[in-house]
C-alpha positions as CSV (number, residue, x, y, z in Angstrom):
1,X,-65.3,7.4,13.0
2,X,-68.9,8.0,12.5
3,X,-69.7,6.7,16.1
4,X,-67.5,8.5,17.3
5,X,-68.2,12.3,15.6
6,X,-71.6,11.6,16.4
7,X,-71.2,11.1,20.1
8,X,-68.7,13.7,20.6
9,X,-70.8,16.1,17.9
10,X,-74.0,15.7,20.8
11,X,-72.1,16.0,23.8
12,X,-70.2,19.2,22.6
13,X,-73.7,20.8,21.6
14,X,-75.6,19.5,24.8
15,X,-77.2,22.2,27.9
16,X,-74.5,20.5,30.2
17,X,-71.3,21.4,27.5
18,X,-72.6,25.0,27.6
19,X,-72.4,25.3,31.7
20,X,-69.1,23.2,31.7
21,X,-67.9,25.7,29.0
22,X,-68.8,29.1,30.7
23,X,-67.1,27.4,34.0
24,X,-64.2,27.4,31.8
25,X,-63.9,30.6,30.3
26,X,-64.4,31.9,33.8
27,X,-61.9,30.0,35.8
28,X,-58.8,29.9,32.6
29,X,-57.2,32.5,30.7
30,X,-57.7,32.2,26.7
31,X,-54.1,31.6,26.6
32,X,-54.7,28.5,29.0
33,X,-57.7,27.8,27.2
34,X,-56.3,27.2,23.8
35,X,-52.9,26.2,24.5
36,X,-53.3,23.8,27.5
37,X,-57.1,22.7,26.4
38,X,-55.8,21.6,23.0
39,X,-52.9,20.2,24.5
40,X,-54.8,18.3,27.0
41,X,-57.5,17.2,23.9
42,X,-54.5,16.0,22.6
43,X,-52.5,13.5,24.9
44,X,-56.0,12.3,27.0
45,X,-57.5,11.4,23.5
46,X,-54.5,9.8,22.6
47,X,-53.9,7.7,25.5
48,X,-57.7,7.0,25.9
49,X,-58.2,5.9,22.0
50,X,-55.1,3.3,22.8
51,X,-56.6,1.9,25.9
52,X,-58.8,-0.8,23.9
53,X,-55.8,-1.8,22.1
54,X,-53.6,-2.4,24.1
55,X,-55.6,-4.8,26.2
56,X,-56.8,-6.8,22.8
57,X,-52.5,-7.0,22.4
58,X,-52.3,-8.1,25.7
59,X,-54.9,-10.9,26.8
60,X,-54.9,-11.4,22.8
61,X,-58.2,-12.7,23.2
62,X,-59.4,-15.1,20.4
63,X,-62.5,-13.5,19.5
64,X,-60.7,-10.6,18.9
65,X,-57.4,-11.7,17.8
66,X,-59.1,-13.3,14.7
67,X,-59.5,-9.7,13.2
68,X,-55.3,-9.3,13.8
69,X,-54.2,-7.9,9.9
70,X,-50.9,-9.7,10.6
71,X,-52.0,-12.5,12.9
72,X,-49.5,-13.7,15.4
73,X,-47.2,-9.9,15.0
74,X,-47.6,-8.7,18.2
75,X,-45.3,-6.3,20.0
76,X,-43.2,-6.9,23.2
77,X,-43.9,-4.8,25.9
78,X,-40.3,-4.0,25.9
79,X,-41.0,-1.8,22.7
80,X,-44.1,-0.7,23.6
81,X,-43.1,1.0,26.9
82,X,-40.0,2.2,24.7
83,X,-42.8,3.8,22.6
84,X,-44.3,5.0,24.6
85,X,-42.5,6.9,25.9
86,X,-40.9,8.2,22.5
87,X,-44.4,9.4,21.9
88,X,-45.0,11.3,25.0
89,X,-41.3,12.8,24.0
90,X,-43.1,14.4,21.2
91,X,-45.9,15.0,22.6
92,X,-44.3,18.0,25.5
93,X,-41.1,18.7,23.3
94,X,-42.5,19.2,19.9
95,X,-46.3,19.4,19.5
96,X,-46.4,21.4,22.7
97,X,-44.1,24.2,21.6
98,X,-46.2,24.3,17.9
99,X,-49.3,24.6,19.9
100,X,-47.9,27.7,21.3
101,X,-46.6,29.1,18.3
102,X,-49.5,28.7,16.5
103,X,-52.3,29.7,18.9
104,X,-51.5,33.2,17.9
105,X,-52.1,32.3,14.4
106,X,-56.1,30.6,15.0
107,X,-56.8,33.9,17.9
108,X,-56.2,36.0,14.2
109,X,-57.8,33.7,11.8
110,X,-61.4,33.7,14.1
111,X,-61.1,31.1,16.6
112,X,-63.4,32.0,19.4
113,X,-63.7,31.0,23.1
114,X,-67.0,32.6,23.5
115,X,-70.2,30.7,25.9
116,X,-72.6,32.7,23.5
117,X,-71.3,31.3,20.2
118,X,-70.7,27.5,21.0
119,X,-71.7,25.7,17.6
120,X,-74.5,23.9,16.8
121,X,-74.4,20.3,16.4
122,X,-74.9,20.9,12.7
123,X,-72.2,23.1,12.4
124,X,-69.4,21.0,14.6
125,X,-70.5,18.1,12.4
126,X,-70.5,20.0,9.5
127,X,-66.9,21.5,10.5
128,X,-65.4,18.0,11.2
129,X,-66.3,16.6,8.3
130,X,-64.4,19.6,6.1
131,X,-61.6,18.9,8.6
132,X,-61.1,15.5,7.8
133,X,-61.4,16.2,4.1
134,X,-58.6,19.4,4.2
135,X,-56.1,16.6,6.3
136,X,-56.8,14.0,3.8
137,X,-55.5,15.6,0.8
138,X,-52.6,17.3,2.6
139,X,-52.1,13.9,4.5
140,X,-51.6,12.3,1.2
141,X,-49.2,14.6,-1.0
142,X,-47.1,14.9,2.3
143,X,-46.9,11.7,3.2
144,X,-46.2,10.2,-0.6
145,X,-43.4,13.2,-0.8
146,X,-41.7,11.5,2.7
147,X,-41.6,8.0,0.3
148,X,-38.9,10.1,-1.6
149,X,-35.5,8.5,-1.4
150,X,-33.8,11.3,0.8
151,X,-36.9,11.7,3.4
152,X,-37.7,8.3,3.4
153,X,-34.5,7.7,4.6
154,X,-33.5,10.7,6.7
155,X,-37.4,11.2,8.0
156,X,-39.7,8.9,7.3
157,X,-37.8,5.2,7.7
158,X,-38.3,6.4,11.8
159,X,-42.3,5.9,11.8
160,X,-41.5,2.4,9.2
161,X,-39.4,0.5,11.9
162,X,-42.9,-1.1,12.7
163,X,-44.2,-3.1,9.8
164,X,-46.8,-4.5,12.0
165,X,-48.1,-1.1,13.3
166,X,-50.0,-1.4,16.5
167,X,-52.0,1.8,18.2
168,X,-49.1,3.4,20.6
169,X,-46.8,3.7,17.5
170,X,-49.7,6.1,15.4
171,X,-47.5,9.2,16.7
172,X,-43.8,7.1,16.6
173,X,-41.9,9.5,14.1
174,X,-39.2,11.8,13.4
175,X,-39.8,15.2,15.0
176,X,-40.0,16.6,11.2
177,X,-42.5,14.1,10.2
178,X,-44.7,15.3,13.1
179,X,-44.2,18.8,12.3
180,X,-44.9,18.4,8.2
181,X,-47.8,16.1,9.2
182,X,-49.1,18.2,11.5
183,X,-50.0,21.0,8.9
184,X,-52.6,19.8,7.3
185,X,-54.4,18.8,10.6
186,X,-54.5,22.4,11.7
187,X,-55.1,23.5,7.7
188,X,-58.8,23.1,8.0
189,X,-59.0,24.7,11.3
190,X,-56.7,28.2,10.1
191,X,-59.0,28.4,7.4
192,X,-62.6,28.1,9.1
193,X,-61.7,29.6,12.6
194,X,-64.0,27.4,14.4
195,X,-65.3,27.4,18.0
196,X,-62.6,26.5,20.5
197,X,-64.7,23.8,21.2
198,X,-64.8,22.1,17.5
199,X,-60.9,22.5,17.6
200,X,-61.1,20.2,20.1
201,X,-63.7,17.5,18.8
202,X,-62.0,17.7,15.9
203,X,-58.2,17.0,17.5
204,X,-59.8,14.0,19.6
205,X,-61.8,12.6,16.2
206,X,-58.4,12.5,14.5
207,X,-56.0,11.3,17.0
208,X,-58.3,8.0,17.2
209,X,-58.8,8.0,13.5
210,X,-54.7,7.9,13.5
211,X,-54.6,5.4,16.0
212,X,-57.4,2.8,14.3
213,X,-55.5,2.8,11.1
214,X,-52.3,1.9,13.2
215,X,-53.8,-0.2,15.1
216,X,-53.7,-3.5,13.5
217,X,-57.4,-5.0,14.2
218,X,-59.7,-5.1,11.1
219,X,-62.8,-4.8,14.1
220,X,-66.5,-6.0,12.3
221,X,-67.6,-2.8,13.6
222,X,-64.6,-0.6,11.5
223,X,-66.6,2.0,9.6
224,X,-64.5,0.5,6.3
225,X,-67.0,-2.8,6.3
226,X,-69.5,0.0,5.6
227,X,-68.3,2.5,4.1
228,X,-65.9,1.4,0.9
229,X,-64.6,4.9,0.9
230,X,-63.0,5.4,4.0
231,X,-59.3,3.7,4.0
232,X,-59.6,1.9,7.7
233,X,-56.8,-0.5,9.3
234,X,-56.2,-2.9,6.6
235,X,-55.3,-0.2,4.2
236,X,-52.9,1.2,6.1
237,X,-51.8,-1.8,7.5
238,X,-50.6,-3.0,3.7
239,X,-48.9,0.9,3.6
240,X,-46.5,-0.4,6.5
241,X,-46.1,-4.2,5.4
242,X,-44.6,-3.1,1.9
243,X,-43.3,0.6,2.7
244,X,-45.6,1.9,-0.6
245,X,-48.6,2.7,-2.0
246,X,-51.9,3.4,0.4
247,X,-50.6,7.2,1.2
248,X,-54.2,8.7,2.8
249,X,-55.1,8.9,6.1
250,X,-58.8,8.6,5.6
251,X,-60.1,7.9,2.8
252,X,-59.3,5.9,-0.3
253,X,-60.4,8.4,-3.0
254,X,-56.5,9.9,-3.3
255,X,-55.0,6.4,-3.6
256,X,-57.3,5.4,-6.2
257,X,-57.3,8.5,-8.7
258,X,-53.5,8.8,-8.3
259,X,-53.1,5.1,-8.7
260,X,-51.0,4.5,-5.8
261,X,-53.5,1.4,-4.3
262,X,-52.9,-0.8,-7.5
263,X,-51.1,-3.6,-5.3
264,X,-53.4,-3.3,-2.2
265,X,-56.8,-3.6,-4.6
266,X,-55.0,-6.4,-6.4
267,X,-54.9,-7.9,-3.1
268,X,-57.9,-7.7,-2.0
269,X,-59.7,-9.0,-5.3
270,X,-57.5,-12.2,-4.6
271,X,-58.4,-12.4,-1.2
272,X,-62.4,-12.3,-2.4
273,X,-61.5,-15.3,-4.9
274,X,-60.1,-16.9,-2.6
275,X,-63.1,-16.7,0.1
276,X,-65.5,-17.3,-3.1
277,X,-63.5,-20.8,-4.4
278,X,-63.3,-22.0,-0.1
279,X,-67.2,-21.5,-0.3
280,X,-67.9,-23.4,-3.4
281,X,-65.3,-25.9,-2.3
């Protein structure tokens, strides 16, 4: 995630992002701008954050394959096209139309369009960061209220038919579930008013981040092996396995002061003794 804030952090603060944005704001309407830019930001960075995926679940190559959470669960294309599909459902029918409800709502609370006032690096980076912290904490309580018995079963069992979660599913809910879920992603945002622009880094940077953790693929290059406070793949991965416990989207910090990573941690320590006795062995 890192990687990825950086890049898009430099490219949305470079010379050329300023000329490709005035070109913008000449040729599109604000209404076009913030409804069918965000909208756009949304489906291309979904479909382009899957794209690595999907080909390590098709060629299932072995260097690769070897960092599968559940080795050997890999979906049909049969359900993956059925997905699919699903997904781009929600995408036009039901994140579309909240889009255009609640552009209204970020024109009043300060979002800006303007060439003059695209943000810093510092203060895109800065922004994000925030962003992700404000969807974390919503993320959590919301999603840990859809483990209820009513919602899990009414809402929430929709996005659980995959206990082996793989990247084109990240979005494969109930229409309510998107919509709850979807608040605290645009929570940050409504209260900053950020830069056009940083709305859309920011709804790129969290689409992949959704699809990683659904993903399936512990990658030696996951920001997790790093960075013991972000949740990453494997944590989420367990979330589906046993329908409980690992609630965040990000970061582990919720889980672990609210207890609800007790059987995932207990894991993982007998994982490590494991690995430490076959070393001695």
């Amino acid at each position: 995630m890192i990687t990825e804030l950086t890049v898009l952090v430099l490219a949305a603060s470079s010379p050329w992002a300023h000329r490709w944005w005035v070109g913008l704001c000449d040729r599109y309407t604000e209404s076009q701008m913030i409804i069918g830019g965000t909208f756009i930001s949304l489906v291309a960075g979904y479909a382009l954050g899957c794209v690595p995926y999907v080909l390590f679940d098709w060629f299932r190559w072995q260097p690769v394959a070897v960092y599968k959470v559940q080795p050997k669960r890999y979906v049909s294309w049969r359900v993956a096209v059925e997905t699919s599909a699903y997904v781009l459902s929600l995408f036009v029918f039901v994140m579309l139309p909240l889009i255009v409800v609640g552009s209204g709502a970020l024109f009043l609370l300060g979002v800006t369009l303007d060439p003059a006032r695209i943000p810093s690096a510092t203060t895109i980076a800065m922004q994000t960061v925030f962003f992700f912290l404000v969807e974390d904490f919503g993320n959590y309580w919301l999603h840990r209220a859809l483990h209820t018995p009513w919602l899990y079963q009414n809402v929430h069992r929709v996005h659980h038919e995959h206990d082996a979660p793989f990247a084109l599913a990240a979005t494969y809910a109930h229409p309510i579930e998107v919509i709850v879920l979807g608040l605290p992603t645009f929570a940050g945002p409504l209260l900053v008013g950020p830069h056009l622009l940083t709305l859309w880094v920011w709804v790129l940077l969290r689409n992949y981040e959704a699809i990683d953790i659904h993903s399936g693929y512990e990658l030696p290059y996951n920001l997790n092996r790093f960075l013991p406070w972000i949740a990453g793949a494997e944590h989420h991965d367990y979330h589906h396995a046993h329908y409980s416990g690992n609630f965040a989207s990000v970061f582990v910090w919720c889980d672990q002061v609210y207890g609800t990573s007790l059987g995932f941690d207990a894991l993982q320590e007998r994982k490590s003794a494991a690995a430490k006795l076959g070393k001695m062995a």
